[in-house]
N, C-alpha and C positions, 0 to 999 in steps of 0.2 A: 360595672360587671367585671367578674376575672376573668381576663382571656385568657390567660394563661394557665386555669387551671383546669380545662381538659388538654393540656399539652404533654406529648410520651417526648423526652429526649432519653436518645441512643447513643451509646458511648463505644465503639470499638474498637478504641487503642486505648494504651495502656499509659494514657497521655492527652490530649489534645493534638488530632492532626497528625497526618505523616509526617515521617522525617525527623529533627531531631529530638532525641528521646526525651534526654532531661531537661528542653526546654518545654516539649507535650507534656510533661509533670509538671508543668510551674507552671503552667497554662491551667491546664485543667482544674489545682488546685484554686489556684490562683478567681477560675470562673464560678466554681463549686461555692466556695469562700462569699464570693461577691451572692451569688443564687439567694446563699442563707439570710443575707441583711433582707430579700425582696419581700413586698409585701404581699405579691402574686408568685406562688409555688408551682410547677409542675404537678400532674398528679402521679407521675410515676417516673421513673428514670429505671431503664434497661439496658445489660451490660452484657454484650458478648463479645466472641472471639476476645482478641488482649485487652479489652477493657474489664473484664472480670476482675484482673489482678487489681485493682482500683479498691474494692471490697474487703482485698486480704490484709491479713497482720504482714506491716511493714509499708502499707499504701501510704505516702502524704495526703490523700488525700480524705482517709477515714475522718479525721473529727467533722469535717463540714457536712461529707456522709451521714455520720451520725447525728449533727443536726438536721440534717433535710427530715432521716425518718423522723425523730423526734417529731417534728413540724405535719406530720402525716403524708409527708413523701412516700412511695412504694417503690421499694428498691428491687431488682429481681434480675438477676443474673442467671445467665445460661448455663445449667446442670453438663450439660455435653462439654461445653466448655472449660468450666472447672476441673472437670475430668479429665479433661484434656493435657490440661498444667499441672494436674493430682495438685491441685492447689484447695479441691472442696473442704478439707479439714480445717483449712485457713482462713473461712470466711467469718469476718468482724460483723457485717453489718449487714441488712437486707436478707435476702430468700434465694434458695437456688431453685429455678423454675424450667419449668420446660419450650420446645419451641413453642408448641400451642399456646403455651402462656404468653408468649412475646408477642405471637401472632395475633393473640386475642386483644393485648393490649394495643396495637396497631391499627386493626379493625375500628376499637369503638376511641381512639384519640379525633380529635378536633384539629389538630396540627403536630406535625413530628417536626421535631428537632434533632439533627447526624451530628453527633461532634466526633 
């Protein structure tokens, strides 16, 4: 059985973790990267506050991104958010959603994961 594939992980830094920044980049790239070799997927990965920027043109973190959706990941990033940063024109990959959206995928997850 996949456990992991009713699992929401949550991303909100624009990194892995408080504190330092460009090692939360190498971190996160770093986990995303590793994610994609798994043979168990999440079904969804949600991006707010500074985890948005993760999504955008110039993210290290976009091709492993791009493979997750490929892989039928659901990627969905906070609309309030991206607006926030006027970074919404700059979104590579995934969907800009609302809270209800994140909400809903919260609701009917099996296990959340905070990075």
């Amino acid at each position: 059985m996949n456990s992991f594939k009713n699992t929401l992980i949550q991303i909100t830094h624009n990194g892995m973790g408080p504190g330092n920044e460009e090692l939360g980049q190498l971190l996160v790239k770093n986990y995303l990267t590793l994610l994609c070799e798994e043979a168990k997927l999440p079904k969804v990965i949600t991006f707010y506050n500074e985890g948005v920027k993760l999504i955008c043109s110039g993210s290290e973190a976009l091709e492993s991104l791009q493979q997750l959706a490929e892989k039928g990941v659901k990627l969905v990033a906070c609309k309030t958010c991206l607006n926030h940063f006027q970074i919404l024109d700059k979104v590579e990959v995934g969907i800009p959603g609302t809270m209800v959206d994140i909400m809903h995928f919260q609701k009917v997850a099996e296990k959340i994961v905070n990075l």
